[in-house]
N, CA, C and O atoms as a GROMACS GRO file, in nm:
protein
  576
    1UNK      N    1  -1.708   1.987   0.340
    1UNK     CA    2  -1.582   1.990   0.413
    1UNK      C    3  -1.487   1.887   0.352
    1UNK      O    4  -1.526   1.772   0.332
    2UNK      N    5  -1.365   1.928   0.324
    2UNK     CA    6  -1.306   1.852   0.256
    2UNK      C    7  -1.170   1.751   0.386
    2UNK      O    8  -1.115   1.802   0.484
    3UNK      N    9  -1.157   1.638   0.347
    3UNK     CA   10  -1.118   1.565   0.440
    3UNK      C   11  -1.007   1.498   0.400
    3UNK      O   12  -1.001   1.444   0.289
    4UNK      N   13  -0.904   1.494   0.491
    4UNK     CA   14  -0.752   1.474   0.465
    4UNK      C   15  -0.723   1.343   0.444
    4UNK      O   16  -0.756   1.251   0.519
    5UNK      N   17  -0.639   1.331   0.303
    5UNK     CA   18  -0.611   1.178   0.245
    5UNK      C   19  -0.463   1.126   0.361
    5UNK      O   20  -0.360   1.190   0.382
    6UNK      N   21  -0.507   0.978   0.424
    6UNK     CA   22  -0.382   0.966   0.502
    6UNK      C   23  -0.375   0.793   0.464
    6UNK      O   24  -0.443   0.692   0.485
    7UNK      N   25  -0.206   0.842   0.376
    7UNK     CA   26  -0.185   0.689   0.304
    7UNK      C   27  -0.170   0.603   0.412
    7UNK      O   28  -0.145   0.629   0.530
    8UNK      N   29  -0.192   0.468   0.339
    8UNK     CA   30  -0.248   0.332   0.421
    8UNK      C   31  -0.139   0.202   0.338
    8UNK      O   32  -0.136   0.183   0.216
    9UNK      N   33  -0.066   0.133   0.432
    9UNK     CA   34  -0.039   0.038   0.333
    9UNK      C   35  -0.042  -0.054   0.216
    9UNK      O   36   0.033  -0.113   0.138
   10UNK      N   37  -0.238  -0.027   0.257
   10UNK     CA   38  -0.253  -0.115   0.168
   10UNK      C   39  -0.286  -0.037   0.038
   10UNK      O   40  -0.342  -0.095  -0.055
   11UNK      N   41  -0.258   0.067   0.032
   11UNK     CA   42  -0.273   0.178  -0.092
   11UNK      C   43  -0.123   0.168  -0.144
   11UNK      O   44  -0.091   0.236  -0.241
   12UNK      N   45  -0.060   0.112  -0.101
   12UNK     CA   46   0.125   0.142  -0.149
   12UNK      C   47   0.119   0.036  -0.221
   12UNK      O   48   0.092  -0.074  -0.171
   13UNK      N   49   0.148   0.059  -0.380
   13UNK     CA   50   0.167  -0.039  -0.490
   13UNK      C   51   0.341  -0.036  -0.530
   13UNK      O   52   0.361   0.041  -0.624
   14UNK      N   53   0.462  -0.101  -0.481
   14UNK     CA   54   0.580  -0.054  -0.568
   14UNK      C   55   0.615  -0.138  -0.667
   14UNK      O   56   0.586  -0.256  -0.686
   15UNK      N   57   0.691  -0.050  -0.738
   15UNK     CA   58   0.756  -0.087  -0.848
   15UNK      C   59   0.899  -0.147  -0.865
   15UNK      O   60   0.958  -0.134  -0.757
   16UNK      N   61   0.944  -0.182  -0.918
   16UNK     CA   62   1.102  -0.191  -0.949
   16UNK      C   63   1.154  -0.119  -1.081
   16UNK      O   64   1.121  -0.120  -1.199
   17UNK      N   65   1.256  -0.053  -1.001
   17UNK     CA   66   1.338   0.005  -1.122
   17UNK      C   67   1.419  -0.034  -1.138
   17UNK      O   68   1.444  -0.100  -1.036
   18UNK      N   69   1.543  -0.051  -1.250
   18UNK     CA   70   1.676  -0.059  -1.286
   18UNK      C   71   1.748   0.056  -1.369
   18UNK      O   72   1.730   0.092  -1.486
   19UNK      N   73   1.812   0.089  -1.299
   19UNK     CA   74   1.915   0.258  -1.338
   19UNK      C   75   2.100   0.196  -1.365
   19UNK      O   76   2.188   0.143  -1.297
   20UNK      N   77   2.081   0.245  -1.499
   20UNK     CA   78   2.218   0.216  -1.536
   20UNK      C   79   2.355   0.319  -1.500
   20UNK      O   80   2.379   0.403  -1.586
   21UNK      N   81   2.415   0.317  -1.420
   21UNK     CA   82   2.512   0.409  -1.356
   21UNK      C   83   2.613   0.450  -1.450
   21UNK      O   84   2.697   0.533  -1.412
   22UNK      N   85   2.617   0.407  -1.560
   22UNK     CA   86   2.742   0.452  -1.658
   22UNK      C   87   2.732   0.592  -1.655
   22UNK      O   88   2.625   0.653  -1.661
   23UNK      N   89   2.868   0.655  -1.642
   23UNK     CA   90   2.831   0.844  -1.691
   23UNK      C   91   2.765   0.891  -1.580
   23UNK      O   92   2.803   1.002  -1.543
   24UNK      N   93   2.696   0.849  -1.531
   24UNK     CA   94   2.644   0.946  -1.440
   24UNK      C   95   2.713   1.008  -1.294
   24UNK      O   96   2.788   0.944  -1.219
   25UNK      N   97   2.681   1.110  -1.279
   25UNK     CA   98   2.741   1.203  -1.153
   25UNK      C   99   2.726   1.164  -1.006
   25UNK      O  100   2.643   1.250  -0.976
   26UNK      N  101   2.745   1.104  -0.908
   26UNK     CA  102   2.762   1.019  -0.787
   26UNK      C  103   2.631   1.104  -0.734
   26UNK      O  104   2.547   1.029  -0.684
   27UNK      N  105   2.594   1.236  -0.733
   27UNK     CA  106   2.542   1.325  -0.616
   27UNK      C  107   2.397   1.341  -0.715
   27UNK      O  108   2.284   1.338  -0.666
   28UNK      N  109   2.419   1.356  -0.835
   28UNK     CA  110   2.292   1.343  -0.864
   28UNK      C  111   2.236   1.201  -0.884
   28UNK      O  112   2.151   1.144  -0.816
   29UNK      N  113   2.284   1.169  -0.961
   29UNK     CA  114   2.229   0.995  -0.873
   29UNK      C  115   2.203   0.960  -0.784
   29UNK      O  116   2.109   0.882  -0.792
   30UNK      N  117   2.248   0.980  -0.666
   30UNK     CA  118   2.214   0.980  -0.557
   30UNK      C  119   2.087   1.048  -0.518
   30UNK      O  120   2.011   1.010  -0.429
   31UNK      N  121   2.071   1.155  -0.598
   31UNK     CA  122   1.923   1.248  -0.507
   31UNK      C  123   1.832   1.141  -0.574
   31UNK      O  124   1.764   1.055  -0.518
   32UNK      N  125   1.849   1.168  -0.720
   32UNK     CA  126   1.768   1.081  -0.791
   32UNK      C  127   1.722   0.954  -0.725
   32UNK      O  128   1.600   0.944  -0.712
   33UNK      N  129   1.782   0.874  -0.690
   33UNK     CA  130   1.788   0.725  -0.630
   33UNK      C  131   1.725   0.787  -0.509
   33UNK      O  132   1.613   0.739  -0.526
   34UNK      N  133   1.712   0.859  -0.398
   34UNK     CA  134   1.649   0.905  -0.303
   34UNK      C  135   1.515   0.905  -0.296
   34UNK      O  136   1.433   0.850  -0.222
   35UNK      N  137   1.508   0.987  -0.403
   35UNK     CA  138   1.382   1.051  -0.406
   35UNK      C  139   1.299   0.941  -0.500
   35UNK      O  140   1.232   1.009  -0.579
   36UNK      N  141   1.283   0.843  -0.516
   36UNK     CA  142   1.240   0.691  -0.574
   36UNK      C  143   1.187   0.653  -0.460
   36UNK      O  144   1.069   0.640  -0.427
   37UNK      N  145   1.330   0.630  -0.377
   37UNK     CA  146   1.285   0.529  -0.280
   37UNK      C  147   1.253   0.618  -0.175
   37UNK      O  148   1.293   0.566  -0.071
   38UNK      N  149   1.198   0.733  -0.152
   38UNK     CA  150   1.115   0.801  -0.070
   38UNK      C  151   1.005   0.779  -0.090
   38UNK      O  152   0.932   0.764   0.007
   39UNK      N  153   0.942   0.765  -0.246
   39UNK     CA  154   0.826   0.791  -0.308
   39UNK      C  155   0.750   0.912  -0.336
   39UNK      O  156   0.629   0.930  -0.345
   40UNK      N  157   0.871   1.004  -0.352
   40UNK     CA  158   0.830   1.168  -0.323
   40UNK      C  159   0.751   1.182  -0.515
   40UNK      O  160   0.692   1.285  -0.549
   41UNK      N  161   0.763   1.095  -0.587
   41UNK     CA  162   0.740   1.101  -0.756
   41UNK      C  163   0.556   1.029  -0.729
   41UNK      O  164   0.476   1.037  -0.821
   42UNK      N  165   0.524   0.974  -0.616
   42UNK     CA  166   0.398   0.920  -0.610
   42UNK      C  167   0.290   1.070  -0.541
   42UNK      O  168   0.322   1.160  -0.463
   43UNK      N  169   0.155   1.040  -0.614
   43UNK     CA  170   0.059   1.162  -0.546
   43UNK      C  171   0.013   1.111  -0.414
   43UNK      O  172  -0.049   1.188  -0.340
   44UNK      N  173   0.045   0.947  -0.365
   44UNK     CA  174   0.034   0.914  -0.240
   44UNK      C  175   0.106   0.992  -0.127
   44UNK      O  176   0.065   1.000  -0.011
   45UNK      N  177   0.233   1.057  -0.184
   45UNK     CA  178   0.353   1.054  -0.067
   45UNK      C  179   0.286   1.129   0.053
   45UNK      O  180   0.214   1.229   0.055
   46UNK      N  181   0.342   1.034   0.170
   46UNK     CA  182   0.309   1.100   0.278
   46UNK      C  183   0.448   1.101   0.357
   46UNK      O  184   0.453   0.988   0.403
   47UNK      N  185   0.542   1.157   0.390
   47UNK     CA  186   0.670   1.187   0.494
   47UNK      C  187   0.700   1.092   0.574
   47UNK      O  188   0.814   1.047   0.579
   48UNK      N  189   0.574   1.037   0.670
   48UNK     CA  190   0.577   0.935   0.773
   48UNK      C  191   0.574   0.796   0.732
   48UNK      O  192   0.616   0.696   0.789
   49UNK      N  193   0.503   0.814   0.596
   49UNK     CA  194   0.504   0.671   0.525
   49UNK      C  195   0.576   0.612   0.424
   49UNK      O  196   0.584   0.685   0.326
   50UNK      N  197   0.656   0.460   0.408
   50UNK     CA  198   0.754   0.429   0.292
   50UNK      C  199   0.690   0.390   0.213
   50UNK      O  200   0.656   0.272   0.218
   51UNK      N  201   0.638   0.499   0.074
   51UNK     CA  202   0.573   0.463  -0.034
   51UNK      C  203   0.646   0.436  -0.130
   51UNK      O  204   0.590   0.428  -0.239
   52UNK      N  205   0.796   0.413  -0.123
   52UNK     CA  206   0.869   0.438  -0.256
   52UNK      C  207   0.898   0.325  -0.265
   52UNK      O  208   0.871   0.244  -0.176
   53UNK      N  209   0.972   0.284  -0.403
   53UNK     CA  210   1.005   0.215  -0.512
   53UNK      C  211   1.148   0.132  -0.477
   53UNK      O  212   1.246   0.182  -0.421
   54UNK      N  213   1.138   0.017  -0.516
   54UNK     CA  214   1.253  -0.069  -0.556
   54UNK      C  215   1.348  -0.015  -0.634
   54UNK      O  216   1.320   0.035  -0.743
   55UNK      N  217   1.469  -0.019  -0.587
   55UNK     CA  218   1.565   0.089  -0.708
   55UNK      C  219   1.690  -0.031  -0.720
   55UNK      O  220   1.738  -0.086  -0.621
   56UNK      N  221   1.730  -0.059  -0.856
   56UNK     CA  222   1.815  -0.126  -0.879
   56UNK      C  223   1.935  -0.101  -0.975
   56UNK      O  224   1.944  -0.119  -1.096
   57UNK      N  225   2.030  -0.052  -0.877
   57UNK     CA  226   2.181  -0.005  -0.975
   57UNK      C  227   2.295  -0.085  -1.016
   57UNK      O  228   2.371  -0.147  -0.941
   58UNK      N  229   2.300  -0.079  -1.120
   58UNK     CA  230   2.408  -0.116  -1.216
   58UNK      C  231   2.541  -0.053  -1.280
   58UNK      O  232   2.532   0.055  -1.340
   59UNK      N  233   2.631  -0.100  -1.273
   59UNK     CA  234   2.762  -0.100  -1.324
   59UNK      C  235   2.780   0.079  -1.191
   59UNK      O  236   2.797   0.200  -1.206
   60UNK      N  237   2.766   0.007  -1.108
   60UNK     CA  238   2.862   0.141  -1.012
   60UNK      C  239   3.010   0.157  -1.034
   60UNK      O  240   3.070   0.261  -1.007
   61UNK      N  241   3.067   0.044  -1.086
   61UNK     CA  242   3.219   0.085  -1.134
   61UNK      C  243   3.229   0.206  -1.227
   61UNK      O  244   3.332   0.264  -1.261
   62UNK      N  245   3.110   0.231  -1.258
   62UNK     CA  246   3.191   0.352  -1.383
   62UNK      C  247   3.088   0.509  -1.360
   62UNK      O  248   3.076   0.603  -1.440
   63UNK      N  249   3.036   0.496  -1.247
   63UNK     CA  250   2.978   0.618  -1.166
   63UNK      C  251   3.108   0.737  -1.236
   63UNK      O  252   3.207   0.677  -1.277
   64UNK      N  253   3.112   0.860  -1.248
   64UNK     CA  254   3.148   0.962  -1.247
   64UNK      C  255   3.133   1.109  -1.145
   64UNK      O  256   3.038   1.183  -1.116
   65UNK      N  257   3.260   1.105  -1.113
   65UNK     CA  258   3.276   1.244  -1.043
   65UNK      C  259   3.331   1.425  -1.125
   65UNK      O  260   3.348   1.448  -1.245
   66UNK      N  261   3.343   1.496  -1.040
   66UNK     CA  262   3.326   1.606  -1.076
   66UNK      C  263   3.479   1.675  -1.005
   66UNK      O  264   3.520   1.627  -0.900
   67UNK      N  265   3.520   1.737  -1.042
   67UNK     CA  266   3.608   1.795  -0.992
   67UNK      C  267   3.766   1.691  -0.962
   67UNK      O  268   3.816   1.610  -1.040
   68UNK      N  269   3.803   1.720  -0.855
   68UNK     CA  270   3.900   1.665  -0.749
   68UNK      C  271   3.881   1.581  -0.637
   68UNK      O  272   3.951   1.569  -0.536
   69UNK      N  273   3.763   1.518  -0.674
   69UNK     CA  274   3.676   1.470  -0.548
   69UNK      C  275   3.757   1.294  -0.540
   69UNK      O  276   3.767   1.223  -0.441
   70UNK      N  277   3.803   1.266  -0.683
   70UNK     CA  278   3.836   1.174  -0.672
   70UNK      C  279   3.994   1.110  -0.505
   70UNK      O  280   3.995   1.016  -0.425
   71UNK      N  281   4.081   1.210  -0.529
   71UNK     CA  282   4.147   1.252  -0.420
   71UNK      C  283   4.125   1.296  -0.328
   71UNK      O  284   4.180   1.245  -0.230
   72UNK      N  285   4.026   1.423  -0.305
   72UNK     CA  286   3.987   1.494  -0.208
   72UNK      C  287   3.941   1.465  -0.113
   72UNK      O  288   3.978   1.485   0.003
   73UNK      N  289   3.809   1.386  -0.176
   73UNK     CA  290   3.694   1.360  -0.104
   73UNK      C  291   3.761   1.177  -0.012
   73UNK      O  292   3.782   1.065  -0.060
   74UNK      N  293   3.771   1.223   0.103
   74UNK     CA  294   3.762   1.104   0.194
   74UNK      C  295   3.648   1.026   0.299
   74UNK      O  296   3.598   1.091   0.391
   75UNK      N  297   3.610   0.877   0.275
   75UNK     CA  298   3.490   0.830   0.415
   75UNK      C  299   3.577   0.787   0.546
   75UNK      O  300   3.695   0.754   0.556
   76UNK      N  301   3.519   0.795   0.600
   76UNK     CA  302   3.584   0.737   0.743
   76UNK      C  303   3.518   0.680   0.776
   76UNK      O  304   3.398   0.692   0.754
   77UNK      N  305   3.600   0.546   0.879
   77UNK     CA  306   3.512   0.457   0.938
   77UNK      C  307   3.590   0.467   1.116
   77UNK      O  308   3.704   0.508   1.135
   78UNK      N  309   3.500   0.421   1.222
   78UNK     CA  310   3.571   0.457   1.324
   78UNK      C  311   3.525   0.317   1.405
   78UNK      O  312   3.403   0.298   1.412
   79UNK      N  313   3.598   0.234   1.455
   79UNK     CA  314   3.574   0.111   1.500
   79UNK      C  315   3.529   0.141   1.672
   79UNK      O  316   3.472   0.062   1.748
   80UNK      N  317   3.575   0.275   1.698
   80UNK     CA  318   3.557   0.309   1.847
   80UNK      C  319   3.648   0.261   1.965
   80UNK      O  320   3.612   0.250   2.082
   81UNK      N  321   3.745   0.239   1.925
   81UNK     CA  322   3.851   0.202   1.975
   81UNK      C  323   3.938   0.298   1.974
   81UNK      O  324   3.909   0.386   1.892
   82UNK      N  325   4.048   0.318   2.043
   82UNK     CA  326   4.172   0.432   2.044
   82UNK      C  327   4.228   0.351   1.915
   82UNK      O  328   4.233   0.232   1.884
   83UNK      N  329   4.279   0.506   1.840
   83UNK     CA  330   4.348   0.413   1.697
   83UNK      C  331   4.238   0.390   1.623
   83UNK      O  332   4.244   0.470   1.530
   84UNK      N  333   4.155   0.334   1.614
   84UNK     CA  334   4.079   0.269   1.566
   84UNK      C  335   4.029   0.347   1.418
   84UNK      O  336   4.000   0.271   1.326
   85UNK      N  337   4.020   0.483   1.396
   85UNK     CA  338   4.005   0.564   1.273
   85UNK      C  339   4.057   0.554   1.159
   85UNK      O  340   4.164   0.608   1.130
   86UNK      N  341   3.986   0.485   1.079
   86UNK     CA  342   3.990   0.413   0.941
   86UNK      C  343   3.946   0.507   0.800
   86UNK      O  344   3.828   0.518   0.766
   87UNK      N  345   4.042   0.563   0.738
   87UNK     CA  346   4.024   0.668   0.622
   87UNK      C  347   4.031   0.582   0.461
   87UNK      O  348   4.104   0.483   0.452
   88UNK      N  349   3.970   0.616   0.369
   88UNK     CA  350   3.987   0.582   0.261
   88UNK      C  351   3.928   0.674   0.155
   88UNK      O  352   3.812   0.711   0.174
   89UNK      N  353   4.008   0.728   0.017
   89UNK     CA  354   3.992   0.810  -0.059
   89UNK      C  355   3.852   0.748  -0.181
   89UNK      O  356   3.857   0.630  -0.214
   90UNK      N  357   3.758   0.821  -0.226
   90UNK     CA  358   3.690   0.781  -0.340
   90UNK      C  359   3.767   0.711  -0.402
   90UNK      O  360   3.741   0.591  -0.410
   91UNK      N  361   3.891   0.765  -0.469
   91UNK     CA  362   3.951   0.718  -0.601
   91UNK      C  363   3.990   0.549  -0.533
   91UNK      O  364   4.009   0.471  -0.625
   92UNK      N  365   4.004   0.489  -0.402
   92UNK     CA  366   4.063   0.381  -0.401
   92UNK      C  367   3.930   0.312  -0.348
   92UNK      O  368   3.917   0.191  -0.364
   93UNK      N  369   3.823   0.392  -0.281
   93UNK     CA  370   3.689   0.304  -0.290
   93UNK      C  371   3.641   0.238  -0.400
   93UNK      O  372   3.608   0.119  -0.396
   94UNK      N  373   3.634   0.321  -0.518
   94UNK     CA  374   3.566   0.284  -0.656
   94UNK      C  375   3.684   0.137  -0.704
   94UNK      O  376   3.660   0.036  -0.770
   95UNK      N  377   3.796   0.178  -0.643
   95UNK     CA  378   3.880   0.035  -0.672
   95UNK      C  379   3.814  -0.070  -0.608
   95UNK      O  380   3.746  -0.147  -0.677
   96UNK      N  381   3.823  -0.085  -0.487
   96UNK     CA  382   3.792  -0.194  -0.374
   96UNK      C  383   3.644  -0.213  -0.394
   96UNK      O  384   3.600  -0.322  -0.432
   97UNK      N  385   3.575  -0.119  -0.371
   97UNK     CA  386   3.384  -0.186  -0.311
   97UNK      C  387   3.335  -0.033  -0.419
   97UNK      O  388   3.307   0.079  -0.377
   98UNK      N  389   3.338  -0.071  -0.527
   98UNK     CA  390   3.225   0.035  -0.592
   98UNK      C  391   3.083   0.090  -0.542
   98UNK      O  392   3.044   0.206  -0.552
   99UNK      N  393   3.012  -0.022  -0.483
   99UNK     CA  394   2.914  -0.031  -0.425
   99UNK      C  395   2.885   0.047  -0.339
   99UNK      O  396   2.780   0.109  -0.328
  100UNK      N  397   3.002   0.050  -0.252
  100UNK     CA  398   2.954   0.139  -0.106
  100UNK      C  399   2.954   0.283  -0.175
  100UNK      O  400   2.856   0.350  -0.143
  101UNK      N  401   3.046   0.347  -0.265
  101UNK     CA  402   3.004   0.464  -0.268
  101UNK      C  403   2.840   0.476  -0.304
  101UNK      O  404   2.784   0.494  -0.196
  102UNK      N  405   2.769   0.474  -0.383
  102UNK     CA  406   2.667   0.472  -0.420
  102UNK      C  407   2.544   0.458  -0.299
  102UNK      O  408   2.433   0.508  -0.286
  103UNK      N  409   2.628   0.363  -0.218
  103UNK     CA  410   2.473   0.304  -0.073
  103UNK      C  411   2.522   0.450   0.032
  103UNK      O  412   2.440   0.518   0.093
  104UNK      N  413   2.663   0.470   0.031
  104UNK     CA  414   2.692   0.579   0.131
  104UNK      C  415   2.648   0.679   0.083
  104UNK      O  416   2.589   0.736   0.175
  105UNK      N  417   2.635   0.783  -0.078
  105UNK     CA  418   2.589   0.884  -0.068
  105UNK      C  419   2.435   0.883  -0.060
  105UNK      O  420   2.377   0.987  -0.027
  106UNK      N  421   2.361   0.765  -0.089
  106UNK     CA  422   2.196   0.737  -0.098
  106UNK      C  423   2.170   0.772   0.059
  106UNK      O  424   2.096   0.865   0.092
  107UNK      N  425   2.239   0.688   0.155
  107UNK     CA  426   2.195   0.707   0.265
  107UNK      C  427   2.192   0.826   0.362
  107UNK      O  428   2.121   0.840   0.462
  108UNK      N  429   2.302   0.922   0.301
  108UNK     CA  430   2.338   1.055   0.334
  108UNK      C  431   2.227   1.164   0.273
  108UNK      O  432   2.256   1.283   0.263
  109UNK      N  433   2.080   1.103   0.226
  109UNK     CA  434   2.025   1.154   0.135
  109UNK      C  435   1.848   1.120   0.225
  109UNK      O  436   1.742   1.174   0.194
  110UNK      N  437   1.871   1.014   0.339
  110UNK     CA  438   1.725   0.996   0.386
  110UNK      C  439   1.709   1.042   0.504
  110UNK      O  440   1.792   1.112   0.562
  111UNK      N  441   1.605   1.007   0.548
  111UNK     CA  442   1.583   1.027   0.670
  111UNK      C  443   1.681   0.954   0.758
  111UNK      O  444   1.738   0.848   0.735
  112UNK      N  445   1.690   1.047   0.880
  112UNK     CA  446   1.819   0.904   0.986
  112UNK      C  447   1.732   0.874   1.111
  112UNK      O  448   1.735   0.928   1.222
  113UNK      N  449   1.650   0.771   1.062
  113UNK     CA  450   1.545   0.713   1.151
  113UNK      C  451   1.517   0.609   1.091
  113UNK      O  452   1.554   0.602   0.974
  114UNK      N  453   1.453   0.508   1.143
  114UNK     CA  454   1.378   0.384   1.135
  114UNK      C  455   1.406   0.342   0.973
  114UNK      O  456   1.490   0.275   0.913
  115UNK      N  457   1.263   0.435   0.936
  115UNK     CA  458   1.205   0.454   0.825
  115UNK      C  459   1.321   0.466   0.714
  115UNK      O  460   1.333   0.400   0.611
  116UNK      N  461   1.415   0.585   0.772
  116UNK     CA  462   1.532   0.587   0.641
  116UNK      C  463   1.611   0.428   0.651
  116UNK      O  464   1.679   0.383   0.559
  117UNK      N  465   1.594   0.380   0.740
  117UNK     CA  466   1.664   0.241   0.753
  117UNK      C  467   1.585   0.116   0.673
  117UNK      O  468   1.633   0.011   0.630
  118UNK      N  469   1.454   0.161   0.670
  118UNK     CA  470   1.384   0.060   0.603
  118UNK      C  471   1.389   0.111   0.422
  118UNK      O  472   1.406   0.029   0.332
  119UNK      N  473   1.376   0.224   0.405
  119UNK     CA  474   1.395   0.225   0.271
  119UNK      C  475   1.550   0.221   0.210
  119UNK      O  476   1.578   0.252   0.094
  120UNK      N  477   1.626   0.185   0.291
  120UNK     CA  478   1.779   0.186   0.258
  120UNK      C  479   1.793   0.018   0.200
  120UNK      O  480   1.881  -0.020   0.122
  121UNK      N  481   1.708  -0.051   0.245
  121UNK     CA  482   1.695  -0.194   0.247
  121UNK      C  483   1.637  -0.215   0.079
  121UNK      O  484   1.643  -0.322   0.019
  122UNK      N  485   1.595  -0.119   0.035
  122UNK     CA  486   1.542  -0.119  -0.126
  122UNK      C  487   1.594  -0.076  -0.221
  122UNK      O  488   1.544  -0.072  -0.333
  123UNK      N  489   1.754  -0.020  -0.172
  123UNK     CA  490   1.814  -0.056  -0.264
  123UNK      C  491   1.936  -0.147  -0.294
  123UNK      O  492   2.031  -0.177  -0.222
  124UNK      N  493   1.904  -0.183  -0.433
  124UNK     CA  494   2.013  -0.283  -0.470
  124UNK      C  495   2.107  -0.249  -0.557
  124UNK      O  496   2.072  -0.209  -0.668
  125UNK      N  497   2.267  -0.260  -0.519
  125UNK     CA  498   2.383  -0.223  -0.613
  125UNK      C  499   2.403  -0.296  -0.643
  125UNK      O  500   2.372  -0.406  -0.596
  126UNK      N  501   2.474  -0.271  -0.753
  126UNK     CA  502   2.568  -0.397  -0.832
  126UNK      C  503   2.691  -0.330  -0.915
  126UNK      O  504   2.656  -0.267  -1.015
  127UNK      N  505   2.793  -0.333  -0.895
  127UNK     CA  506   2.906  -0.318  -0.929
  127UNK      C  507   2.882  -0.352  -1.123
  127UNK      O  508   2.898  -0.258  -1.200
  128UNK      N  509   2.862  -0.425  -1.152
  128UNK     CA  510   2.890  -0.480  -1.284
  128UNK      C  511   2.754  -0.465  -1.341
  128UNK      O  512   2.669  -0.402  -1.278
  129UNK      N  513   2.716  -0.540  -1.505
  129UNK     CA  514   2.600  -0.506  -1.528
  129UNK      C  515   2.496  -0.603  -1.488
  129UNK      O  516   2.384  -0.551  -1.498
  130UNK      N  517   2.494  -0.701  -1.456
  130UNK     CA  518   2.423  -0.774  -1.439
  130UNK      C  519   2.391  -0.837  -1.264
  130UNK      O  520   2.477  -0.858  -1.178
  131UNK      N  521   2.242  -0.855  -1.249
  131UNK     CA  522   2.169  -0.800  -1.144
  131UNK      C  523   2.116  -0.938  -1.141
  131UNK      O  524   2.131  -0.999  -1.247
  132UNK      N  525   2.024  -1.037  -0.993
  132UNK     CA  526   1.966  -1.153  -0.978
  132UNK      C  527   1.820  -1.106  -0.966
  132UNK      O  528   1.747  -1.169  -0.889
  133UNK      N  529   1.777  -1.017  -1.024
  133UNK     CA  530   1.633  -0.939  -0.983
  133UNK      C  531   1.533  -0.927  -1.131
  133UNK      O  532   1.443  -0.850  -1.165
  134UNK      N  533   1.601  -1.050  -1.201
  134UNK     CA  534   1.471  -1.034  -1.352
  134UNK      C  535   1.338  -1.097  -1.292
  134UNK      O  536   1.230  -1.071  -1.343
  135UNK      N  537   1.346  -1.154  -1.217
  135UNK     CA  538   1.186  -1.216  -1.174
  135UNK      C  539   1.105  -1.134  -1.124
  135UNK      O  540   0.988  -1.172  -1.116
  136UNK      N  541   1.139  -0.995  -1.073
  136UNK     CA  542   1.061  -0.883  -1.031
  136UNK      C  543   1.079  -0.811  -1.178
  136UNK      O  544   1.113  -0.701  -1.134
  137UNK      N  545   1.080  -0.798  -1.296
  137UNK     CA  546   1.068  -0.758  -1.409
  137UNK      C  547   1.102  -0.543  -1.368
  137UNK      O  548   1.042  -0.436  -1.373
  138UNK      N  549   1.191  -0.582  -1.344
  138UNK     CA  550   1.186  -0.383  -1.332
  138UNK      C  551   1.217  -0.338  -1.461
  138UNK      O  552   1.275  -0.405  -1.546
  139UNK      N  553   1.171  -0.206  -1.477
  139UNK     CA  554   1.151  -0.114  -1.535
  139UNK      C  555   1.270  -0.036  -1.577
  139UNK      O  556   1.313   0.037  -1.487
  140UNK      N  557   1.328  -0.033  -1.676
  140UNK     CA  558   1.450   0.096  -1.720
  140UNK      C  559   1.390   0.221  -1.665
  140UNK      O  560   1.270   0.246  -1.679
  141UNK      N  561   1.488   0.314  -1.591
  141UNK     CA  562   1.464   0.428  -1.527
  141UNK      C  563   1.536   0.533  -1.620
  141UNK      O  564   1.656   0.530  -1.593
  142UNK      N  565   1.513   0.613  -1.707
  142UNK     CA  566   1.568   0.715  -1.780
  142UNK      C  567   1.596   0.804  -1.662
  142UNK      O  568   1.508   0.814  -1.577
  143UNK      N  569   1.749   0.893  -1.642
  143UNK     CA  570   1.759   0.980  -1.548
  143UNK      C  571   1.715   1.125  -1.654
  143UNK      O  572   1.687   1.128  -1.774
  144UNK      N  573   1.721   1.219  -1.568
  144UNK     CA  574   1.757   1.353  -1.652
  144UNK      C  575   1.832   1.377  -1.609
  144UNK      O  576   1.894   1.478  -1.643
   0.00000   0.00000   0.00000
């Protein structure tokens, strides 16, 4: 009788990666960067459990979009107040906080529970190229 493997913390080994954002497409980066820090690339993965990986991004200033999205595409923020509805376009995000685009489409990408809250905590942006994370020695991440 064969008997069901159910991952255990202390079976979760992670890694650190570092992914260079130049050129690359906001939405596939994003799955990409997801699916890391899900741990869906490990033969451990279990759904209920955070087996995934340290993910560390670089130079989000020069992320690339597709289309008209640069104009088009708007985030909102809503303070909950009357009035209070706060709009801003990609093209003037990537000016101001490069960063958030990148953490906003990752997070639009996990679970919206606990768990997606705890693996949201693993990743690290960085606008520019350089990162405070050489003492965890991560790994260059080749995308496809």
């Amino acid at each position: 009788m064969e008997k069901t493997y159910v991952t255990k913390q202390e079976d979760i080994e992670r890694e650190w990666y570092v992914i260079d954002a130049t050129g690359q497409t906001l939405g596939r980066l994003a799955a990409q960067i997801a699916y890391r820090l899900r741990g869906k690339h490990k033969p451990i993965y279990s759904p209920s459990v955070d087996a995934g990986d340290y993910v560390i991004v670089v130079n989000a200033e020069k992320i690339r979009v597709t289309g008209r999205k640069l104009d088009q595409k708007i985030y909102y923020r809503y303070s909950g107040y009357p009035g209070g509805l706060k709009q801003i376009t990609l093209r003037d995000l990537l000016k101001k906080h490069p960063v958030r685009a990148i953490e906003h489409a990752v997070r639009g990408m996990l679970p919206r529970n606990r768990l997606g809250r705890k693996m949201l905590k693993k990743l690290k942006v960085y606008a520019g190229p350089q990162h405070p994370h050489q003492a965890q020695q991560p790994k260059p991440l080749e995308l496809k």
